[in-house]
GUMARKOL-953595 format. One record per residue: x, y, z of N, C-alpha, C, O, CB in turn. Coordinates in steps of 0.1 Angstrom, whole numbers, plus 5000, padded with zeros to 4 digits. Glycine has a CB too. Example, Ala and Ser with C-alpha at 12.3 -4.5 7.8 and 13.67 -1.06 7.14 Angstrom:
REM residues 2
513249435078512349555078513249675078514249675085511349555090 512849785071513749895071512950005079513450115080514149945057 
END
This chain:
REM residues 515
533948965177533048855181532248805169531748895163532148895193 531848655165531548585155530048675159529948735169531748395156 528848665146527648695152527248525150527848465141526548835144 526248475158525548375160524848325148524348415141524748395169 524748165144523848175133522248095137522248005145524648105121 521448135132520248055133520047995122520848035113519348115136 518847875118518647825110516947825105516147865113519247715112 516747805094515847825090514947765079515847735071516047915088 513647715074513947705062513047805055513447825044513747555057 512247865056512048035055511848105060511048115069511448085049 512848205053512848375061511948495054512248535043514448455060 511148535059510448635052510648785063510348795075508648575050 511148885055511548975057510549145056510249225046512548945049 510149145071508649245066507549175068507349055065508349295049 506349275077505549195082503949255077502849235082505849185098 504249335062503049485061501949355050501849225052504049705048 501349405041500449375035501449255029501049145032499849495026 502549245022503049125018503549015023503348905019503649155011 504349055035504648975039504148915053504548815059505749005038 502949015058502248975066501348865064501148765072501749055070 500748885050499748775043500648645039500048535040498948825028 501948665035502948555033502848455044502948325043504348605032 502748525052503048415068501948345070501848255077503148495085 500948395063499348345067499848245056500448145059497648455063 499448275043499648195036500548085033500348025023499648245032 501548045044502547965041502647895056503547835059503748045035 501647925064502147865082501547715080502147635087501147975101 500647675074500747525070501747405063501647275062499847515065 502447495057503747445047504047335053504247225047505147535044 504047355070505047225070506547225073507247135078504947155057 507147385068508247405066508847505085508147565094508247495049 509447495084510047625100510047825091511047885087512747565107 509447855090508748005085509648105100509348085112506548005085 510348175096511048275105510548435098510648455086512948245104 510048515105509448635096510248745108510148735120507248645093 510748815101511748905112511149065106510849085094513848865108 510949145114510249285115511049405119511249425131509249265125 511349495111512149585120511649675133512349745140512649685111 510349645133509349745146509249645150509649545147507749835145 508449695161507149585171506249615174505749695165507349555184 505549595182504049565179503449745180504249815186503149425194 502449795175502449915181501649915192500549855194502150015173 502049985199501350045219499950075214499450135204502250255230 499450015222497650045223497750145237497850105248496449855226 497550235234497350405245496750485237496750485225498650505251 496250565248495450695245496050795231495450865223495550805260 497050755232497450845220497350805205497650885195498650865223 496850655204496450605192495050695184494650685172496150445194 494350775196493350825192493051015189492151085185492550775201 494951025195494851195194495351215180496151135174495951285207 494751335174494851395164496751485163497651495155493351475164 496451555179497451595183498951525176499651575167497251555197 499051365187499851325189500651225173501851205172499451265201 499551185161499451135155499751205146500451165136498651085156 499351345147499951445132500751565131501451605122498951505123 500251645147501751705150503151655152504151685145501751745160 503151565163504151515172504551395162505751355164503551465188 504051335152504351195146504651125154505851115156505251165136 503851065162504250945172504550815167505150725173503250915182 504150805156504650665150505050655136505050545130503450555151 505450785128506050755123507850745120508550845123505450785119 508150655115509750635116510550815117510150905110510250535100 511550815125512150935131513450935120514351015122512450925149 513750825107514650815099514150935085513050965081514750665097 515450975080515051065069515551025060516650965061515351205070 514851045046515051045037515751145031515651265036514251015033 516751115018517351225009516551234998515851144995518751215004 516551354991515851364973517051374965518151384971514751524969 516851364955518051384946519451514947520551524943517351404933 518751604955519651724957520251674968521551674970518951884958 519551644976520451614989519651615002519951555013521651734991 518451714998517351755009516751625018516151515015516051835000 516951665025516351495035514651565044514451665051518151405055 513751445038512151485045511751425051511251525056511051495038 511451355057510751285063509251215061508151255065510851325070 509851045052509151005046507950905058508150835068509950945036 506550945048505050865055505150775056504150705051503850855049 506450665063506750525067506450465081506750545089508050495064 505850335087505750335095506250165098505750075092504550395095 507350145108507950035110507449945127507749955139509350095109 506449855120505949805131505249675129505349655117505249895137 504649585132504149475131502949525121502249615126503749405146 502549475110501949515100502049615092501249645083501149525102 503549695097503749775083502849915086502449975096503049665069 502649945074502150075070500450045070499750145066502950125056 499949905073498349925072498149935086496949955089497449795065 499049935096498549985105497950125110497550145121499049955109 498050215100497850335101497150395089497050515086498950395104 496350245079496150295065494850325066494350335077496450195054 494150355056492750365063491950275052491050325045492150545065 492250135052491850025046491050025035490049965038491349965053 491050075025490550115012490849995007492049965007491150245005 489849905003490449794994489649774983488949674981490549665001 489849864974489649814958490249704956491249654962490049904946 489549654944490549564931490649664924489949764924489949434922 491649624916492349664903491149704889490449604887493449504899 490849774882489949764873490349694859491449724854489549894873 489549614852490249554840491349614834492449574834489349544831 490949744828491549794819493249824824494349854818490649924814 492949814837494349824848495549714840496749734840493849764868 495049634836495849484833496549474819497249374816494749364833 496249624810496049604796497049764791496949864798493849594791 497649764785498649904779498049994778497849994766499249924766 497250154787496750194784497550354781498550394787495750164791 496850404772497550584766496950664776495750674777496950654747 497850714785497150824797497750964785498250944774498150814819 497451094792497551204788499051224790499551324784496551294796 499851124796501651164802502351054796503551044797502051164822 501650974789502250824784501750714786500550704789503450794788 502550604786501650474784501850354799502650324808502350374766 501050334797500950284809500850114810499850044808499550354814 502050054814502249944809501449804810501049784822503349924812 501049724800500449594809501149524817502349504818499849494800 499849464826500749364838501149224826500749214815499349304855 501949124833502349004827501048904830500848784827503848964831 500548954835498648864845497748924839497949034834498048874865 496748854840495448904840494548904847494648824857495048864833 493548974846492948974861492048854861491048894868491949134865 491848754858491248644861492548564867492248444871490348584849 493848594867494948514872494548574891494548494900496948574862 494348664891493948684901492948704910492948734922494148724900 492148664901490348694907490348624916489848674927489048664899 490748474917490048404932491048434941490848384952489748224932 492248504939492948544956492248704955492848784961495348554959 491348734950491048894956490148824958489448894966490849044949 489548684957488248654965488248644980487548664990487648514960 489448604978490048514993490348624998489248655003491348414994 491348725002491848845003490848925012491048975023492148914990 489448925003488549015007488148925018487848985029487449064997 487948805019487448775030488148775043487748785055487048675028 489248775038491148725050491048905056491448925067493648675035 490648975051490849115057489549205056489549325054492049185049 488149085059487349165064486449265055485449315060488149235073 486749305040486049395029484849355031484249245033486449385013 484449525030482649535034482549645018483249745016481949635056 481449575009481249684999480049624993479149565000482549704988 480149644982478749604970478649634957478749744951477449664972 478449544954478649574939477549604926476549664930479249484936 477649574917476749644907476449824907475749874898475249574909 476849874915477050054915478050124906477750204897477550124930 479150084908480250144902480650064889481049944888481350154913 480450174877480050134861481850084863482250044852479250294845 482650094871483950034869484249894871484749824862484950104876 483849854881483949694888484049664881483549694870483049614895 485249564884485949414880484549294877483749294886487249344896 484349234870483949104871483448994889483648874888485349044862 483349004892483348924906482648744904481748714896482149034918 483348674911482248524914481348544920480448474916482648404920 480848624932480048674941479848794946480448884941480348634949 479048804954478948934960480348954971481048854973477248944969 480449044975481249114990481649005001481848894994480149235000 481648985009482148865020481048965029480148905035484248845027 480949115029480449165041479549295033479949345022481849205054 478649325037477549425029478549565035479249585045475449405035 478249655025478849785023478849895038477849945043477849845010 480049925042479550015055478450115051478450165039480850115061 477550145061476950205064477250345058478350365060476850175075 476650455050477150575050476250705062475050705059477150615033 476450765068476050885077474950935069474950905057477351015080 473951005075473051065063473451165062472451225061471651075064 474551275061475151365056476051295047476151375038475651435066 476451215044477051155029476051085024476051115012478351055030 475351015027473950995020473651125014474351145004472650955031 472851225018472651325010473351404996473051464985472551385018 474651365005475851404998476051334979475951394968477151335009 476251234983475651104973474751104965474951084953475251004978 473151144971472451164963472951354954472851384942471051124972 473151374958472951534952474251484939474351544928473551704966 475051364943476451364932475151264920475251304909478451234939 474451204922473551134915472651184905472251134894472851084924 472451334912471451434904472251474893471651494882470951574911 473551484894474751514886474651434873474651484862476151484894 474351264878474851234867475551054872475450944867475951374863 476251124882477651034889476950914893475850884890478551104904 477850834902477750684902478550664913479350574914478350614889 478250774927478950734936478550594939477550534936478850824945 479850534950479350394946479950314965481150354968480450314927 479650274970480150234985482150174984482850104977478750054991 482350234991484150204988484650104996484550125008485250334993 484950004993485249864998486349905005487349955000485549744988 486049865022486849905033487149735041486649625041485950025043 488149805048488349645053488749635069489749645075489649555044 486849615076486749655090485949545099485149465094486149795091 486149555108485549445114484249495120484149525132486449375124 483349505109482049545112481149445112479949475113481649645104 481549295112480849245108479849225122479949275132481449145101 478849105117478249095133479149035143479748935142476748995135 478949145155479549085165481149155165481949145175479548905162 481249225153482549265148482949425160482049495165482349295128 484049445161485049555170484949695167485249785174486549525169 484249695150484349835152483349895156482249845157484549895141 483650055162482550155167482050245158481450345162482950225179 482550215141482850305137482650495138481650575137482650245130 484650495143484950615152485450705139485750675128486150585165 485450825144486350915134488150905130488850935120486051055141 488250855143490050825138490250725134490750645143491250835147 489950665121490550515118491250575106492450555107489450365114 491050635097492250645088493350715088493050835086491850675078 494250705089495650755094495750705111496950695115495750945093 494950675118495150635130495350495137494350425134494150685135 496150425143495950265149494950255152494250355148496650225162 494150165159492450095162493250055173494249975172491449955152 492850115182492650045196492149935199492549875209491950095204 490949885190489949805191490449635183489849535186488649895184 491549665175491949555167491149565156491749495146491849435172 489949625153489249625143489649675130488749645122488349685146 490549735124491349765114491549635105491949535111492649815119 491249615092491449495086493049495082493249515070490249475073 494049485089495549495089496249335088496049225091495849575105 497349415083498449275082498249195096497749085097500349335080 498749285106499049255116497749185125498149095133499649365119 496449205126495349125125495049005121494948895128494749165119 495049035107494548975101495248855096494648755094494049045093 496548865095497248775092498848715098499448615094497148815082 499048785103500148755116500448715123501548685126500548785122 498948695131498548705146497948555145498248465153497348865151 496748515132496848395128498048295121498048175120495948405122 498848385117500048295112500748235126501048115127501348395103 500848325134501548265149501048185155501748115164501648345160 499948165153499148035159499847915154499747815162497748025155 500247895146501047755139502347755146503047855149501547755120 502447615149504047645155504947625147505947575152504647565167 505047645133506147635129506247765120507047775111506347515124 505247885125505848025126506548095136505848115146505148095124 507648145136508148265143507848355143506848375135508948295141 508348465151508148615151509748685156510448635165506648675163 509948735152511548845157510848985151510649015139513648805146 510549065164510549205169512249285162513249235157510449195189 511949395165512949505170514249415160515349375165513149525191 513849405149515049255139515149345122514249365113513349005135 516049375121516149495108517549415101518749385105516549725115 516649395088517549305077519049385069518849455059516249265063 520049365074520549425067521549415055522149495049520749475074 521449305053522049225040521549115040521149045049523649205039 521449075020521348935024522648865014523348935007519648875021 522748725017524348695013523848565000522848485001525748605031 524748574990524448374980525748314980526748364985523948364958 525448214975526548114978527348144964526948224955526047924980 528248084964529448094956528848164941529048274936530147914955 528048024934527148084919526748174922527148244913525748014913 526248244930525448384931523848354924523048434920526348504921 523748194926522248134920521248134936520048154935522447924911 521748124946520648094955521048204968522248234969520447914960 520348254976520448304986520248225000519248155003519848394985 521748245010521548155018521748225029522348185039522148045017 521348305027521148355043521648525045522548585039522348255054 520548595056520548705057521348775069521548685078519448735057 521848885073522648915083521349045088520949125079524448965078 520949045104519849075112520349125123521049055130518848975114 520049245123520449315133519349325144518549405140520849425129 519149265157518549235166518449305180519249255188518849125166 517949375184517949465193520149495191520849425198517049395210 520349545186521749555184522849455183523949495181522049635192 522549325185523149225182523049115167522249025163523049175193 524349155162524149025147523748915149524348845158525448965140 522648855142522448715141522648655127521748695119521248685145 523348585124523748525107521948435107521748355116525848375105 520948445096520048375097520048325081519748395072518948445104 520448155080520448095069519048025063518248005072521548025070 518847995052517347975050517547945033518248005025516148115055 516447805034516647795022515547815008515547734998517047695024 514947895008514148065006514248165013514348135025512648065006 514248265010514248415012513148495006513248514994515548465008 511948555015511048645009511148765012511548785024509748625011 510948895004511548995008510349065009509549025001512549055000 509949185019508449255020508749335025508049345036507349195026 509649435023509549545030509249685027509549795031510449555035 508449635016507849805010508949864998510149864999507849955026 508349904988508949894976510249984981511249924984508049954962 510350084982511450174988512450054993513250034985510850275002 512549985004513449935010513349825010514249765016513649985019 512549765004512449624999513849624984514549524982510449604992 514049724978515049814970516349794977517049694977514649984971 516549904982517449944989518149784995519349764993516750044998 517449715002518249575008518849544995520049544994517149435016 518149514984518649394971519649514968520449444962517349334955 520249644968521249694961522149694975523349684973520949844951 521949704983522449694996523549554998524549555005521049675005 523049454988523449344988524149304978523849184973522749264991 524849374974525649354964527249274963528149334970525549464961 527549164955528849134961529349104946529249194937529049004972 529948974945531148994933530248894922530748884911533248914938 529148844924527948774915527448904911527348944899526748664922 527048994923525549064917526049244918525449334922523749024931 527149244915528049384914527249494915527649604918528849404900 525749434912524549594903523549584922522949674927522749514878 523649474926522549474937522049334935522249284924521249584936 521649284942521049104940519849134928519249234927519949034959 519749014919518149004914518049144905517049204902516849004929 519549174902519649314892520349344880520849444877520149414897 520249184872521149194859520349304848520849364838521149014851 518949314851518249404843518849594845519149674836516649384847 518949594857519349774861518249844864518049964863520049864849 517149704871516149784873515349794889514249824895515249744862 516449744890515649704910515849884915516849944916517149544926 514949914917514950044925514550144910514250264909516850084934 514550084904514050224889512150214890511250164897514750144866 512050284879510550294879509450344896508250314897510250124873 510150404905509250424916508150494915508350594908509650464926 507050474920505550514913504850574932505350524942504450314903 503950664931503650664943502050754943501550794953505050734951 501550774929500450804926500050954924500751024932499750734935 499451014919499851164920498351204929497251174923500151264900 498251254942497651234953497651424955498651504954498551114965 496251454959496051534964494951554977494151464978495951584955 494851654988493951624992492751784989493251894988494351555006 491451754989490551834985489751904995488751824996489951784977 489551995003488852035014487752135007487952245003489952095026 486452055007485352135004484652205012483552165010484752084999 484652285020483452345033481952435022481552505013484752505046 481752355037479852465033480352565043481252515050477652385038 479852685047479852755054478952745065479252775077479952825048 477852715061476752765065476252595074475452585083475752845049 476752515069476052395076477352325083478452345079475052295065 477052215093478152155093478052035096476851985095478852205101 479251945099478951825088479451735100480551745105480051815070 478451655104478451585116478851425116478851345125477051595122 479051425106480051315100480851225108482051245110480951385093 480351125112481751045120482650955113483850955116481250955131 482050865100483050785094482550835084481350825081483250625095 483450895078483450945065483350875052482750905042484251005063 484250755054485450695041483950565036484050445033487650595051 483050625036482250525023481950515014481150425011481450505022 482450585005482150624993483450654984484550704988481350744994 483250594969484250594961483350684945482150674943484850394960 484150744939483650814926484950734916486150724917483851024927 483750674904485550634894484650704880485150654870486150384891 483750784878482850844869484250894855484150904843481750994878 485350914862486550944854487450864850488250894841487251024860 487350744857488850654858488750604844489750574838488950514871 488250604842488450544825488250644811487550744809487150414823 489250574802489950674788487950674782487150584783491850544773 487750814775486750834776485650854781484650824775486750814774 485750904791484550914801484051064798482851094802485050874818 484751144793484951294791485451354780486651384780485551354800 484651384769484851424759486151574761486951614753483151444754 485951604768486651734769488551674774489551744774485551854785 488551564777489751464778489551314775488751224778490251474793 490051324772489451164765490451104771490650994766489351134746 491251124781492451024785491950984803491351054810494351114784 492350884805492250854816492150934830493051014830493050794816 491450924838491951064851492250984865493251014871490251194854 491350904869491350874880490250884889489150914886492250914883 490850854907489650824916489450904926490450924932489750694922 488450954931488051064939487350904947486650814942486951214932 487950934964487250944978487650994989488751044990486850834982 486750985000487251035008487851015015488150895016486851075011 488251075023489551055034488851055047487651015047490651195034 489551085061488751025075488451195077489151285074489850905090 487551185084486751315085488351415091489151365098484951305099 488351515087489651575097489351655107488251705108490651645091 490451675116490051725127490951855125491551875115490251625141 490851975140491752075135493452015132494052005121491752195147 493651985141495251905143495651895130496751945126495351725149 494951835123495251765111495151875097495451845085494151635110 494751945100494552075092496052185095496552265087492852165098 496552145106497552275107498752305097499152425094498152275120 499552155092500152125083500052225068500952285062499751995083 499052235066498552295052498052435051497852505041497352215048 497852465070497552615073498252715070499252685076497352625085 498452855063499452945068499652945088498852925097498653115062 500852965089501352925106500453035113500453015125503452965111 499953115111499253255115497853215117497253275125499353385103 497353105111495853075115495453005126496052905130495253005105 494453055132494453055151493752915150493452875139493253205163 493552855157492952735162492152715158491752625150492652705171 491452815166489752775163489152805155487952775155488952805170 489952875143489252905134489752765124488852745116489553065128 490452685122490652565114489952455123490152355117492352525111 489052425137488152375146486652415137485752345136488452465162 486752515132485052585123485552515111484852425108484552815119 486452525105486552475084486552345089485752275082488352535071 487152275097486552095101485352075104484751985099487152015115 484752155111483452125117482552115101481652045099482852265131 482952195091481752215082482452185065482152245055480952385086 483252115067484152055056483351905052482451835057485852035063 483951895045483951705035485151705032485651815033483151665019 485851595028487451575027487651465021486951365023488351575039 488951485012488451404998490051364994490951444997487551524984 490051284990491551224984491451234971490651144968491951074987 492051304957492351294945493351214938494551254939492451384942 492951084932494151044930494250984916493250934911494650944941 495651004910495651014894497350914896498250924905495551244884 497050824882498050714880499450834879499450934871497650594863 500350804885502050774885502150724876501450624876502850684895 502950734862503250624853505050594853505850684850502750674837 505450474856506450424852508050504845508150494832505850354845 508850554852509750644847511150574852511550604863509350784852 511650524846513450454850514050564858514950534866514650424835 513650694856514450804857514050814878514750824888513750974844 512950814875511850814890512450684897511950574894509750804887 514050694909514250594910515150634922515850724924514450534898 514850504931515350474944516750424946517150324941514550364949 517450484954519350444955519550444968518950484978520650564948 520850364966521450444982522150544980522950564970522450354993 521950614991523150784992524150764999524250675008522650944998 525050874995526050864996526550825007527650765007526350944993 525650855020526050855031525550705038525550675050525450995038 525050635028524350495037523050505035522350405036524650485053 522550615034520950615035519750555025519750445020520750745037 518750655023517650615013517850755001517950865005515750615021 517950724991517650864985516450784973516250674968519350954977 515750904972514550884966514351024954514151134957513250864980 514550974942514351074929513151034926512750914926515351084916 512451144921511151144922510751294911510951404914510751144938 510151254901509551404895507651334891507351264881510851474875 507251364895505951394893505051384879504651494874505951504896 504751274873504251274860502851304859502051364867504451164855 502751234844500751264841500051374848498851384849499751134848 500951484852500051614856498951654856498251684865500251684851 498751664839497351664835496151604833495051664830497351684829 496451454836494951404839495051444856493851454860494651194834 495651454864495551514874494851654881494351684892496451504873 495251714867494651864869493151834862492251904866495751994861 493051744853491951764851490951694861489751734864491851724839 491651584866490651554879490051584888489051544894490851504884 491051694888490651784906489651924898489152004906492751864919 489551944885488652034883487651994883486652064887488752094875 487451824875486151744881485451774891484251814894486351624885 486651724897485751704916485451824924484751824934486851614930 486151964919485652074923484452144918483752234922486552154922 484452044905483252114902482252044912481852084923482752084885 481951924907481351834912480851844928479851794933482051734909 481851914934481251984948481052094948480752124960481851974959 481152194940480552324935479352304932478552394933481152394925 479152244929477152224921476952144932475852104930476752114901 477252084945476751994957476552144966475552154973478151854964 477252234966476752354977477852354984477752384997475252334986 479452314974480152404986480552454977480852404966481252364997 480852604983481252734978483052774979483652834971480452844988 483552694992484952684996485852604992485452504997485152685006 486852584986487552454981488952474978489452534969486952404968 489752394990491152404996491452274992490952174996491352425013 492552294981493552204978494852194982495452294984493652214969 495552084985497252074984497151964979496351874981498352074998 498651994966499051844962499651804972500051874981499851824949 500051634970500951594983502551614973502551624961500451394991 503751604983504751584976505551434979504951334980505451704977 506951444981507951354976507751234991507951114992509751454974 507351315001506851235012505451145014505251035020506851335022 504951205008503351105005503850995000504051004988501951164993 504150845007504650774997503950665000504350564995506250754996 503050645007501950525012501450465005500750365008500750555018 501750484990501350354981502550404969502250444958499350334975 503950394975504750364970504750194961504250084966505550404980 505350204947505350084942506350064930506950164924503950054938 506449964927507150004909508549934909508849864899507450224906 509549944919510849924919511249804917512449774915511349954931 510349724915511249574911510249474901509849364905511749474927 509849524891508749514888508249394882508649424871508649604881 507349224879507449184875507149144859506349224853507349164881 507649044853507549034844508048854836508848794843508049154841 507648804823508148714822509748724808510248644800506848624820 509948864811511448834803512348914813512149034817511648904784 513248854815514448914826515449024821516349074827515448794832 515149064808515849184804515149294807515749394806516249184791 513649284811512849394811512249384825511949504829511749384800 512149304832511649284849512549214858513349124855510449204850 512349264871513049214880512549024885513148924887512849344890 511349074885510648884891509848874879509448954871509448854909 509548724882508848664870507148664877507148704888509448504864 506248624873504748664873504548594887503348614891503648604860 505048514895505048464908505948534919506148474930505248334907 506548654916507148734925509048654928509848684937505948734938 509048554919510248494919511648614915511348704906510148374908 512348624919513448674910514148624900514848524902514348714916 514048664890514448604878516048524880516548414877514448734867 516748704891518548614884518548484896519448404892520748774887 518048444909517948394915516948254917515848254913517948474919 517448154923516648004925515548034935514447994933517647864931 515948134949514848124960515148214967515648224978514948004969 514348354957514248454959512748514956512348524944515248494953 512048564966510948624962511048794964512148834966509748554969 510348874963510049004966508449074969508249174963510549064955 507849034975506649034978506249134985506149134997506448924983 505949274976505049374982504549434969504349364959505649484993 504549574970504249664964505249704954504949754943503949754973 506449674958507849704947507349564931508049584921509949634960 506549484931506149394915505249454907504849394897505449244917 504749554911503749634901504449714891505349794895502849744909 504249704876504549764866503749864863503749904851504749704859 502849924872501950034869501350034881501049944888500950034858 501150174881500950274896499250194899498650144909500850524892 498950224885497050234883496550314888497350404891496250144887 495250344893494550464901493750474912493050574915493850524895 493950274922493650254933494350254942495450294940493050184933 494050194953494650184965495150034956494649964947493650194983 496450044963497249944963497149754967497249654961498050014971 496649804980496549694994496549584994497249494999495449705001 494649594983494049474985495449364968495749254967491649504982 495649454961496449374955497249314962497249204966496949424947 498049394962499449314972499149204980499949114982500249424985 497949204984497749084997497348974985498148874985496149125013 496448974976495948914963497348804959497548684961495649044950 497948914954499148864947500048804956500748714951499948964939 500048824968500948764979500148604985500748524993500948894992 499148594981498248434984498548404971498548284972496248424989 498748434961498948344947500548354949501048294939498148434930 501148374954502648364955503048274967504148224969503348504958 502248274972502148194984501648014977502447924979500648284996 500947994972500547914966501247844954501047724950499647944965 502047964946503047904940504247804952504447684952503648024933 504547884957505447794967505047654972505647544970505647874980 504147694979503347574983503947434973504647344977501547624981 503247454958503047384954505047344947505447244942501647424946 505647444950507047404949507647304958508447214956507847514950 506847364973507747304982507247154982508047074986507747364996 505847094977504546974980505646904965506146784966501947034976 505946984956506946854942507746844950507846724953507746904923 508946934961510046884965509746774971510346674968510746964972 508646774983508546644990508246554985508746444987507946644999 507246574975506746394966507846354959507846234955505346404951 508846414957509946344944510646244955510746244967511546474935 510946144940511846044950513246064956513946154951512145924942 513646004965514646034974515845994959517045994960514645924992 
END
């Protein structure tokens, strides 16, 4: 049986940080916008709030496995649903720091410049921050970018147990500084701020999310779509192998041929990958948009640890933890004793036992990981991924994802987390539980298709175009040529309104030219 065709004149593929903001960004075009999703919306129930259900049971994350290079399949931190993976992120939205933009020498190698600069970007992180809600402040943190203004929304609130906390890092020396979150605290705003928002859905809608923030207003235009339960699984070009005209969508189990004359791709560097080699025919032998050999190379995913400091003696009544950011390290010279780059200490969402058992020996009783939460702080370490061809995304043998992966820049890594152990050793905790994360931590996966303005060396050019292609974008996390040492997020959404606006202004010459 023929599959059906639909028509289109753009398809955007993925609904997370890139291609969720794409839809925002583009539902005035004018044009018919079709944005197809492999999840659906996620269930608002009781269980968006259990620790239980959320980190034992993985209730929402994808039940698909990944392979590693040997063969071993894990089960990767992906989540397939209407906004992607911010629906469960815990909205950390830095910018990028200058020096991010520029070739820098880490302790593991070099760390490439972007083809932009950060004033190419400054007024969509203006916009960005407002489109998703960022509450922060600035002049604290000796790192901050340049800004036109202050914040859209003043800094969350911190608990006076991280208040204290803060001040005692101050006596140090440090520069803790409020961590630009993106919540709907504003007045009048949804949040309660609760203890499960990071790693957890919002019941409340209050999460500054793709799916919020920008989806939900894209649908308001009628000349956006939505297709649910809709998983891309090739896309096809015409004869030249110069344009793409259309994708084949597998729809609650039935083919739909959907033709379109642009194609944006957003499905998270991993499989945003995987589709372009997926789609390979007798033009693009290597994968679509892959005369370089580099779509799926270079995967970056940040070298991430998490840090569990307990007091013993006091405990830590903490409900929203995640206010505070440390960058006293992020920059080459900050420490005579390493003079190379290290990276960013904050924290994570207060944890509960549940969430501790993972990391436990299997032998530790309940309630005794119920006492090391009650009187803990909890901390995310995170040190730049640098760029490795070798560190690189395929399909396996069997159809699937395989993901090679070795672990770079070690050592500004290690030197980071001796930082921050000190640094809460001299605060008055005596206890200090580390795990690195491994090959599964991939929540700010990036790197695989990287841009640039020479096509022997990048996959898209500085507007997320693909080079070998006429009307081809790639719009997530897969156009970064460096990991860097923030959250991801607020870029992607950044660069996804300046990509958005390139178009725009492609599609506004197509209509003004004469017939």
């Amino acid at each position: 049986m023929a599959a059906s065709t639909v028509e289109t004149d753009i398809l955007i593929i993925g609904t997370g940080a890139g291609g969720g903001t794409m839809a925002y960004a583009l539902r005035s075009l004018g044009a018919r916008v079709l944005v197809v999703e492999r999840g659906d919306f996620l269930p608002n129930e009781p269980q968006n709030y259990s620790a239980e259900a959320v980190f034992l049971q993985n209730r929402y994350k994808t039940a698909e496995r990944w392979q590693d290079d040997r063969g071993a399949t894990f089960a990767p931190g992906v989540h397939y649903f209407v906004g992607g993976n911010t629906k469960m992120y815990g909205a950390a939205l830095p910018r990028l720091r200058l020096g991010d933009f520029d070739d820098i020498q880490h302790a593991g190698g070099i760390s490439p410049a972007w083809p932009i600069r950060y004033d190419d970007l400054a007024p969509f992180y203006d916009e960005a921050e407002r489109l998703y809600w960022v509450h922060g402040a600035s002049g604290i943190d000796p790192t901050d970018p340049p800004r036109s203004g202050p914040f859209p929304f003043p800094a969350m609130p911190a608990d006076p147990y991280m208040e204290d906390l803060n001040a005692k890092f101050r006596m140090q020396g440090l520069h803790p500084a409020p961590l630009p979150v993106g919540l709907d605290y504003r007045d009048g705003g949804r949040c309660i701020r609760c203890a499960t928002c990071d790693a957890f859905p919002c019941q409340f809608d209050a999460k500054g999310d793709a799916d919020v923030c920008t989806v939900r207003p894209a649908l308001e235009s009628p000349d956006v779509t939505l297709w649910t339960n809709a998983f891309a699984r090739r896309l096809f070009t015409d004869d030249s192998g110069r344009r793409v005209v259309g994708a084949e969508i597998d729809r609650d189990g039935e083919i739909t041929r959907v033709s379109a004359e642009a194609v944006i791709v957003s499905c998270g560097a991993v499989n945003s990958a995987i589709l372009l080699l997926r789609s390979a025919n007798a033009r693009h032998p290597n994968g679509l948009a892959n005369s370089s050999d580099l779509v799926g190379r270079n995967y970056m995913v940040h070298g991430n640890s998490i840090l569990v400091a307990v007091d013993p003696t006091h405990k830590n009544p903490t409900v929203f933890q995640k206010t505070v950011t440390i960058n006293d390290w992020y920059l080459a010279g900050s420490d005579p004793d390493f003079p190379w780059p290290m990276g960013n200490i904050q924290p994570v969402g207060k944890l509960q036992a549940a969430m501790l058992v993972g990391g436990a020996p299997s032998f530790t009783p309940r309630a005794v990981l119920k006492e090391i939460a009650a009187r803990s702080v909890d901390w995310w370490i995170m040190s730049e991924d640098l760029p490795d061809p070798a560190n690189r995304v395929t399909i396996a043998p069997d159809g699937g994802i395989r993901v090679t992966w070795r672990p770079n820049n070690v050592a500004a890594h290690d030197a980071l987390m001796h930082r921050a152990k000190t640094m809460l050793r001299r605060a008055g905790y005596p206890i200090l539980l580390d795990q690195r994360m491994g090959i599964a931590t991939n929540s700010h996966q990036c790197g695989t298709a990287r841009f640039g303005t020479d096509p022997a060396t990048s996959v898209l050019d500085t507007n997320c175009k693909a080079h070998d292609l006429d009307n081809l974008w790639v719009v997530d996390s897969s156009f970064f040529p460096s990991s860097t040492a923030v959250n991801p997020a607020l870029t992607i959404v950044a660069q996804a309104l300046r990509a958005g606006a390139s178009i725009m202004k492609r599609y506004q010459a197509r209509a003004d030219a004469p017939a």
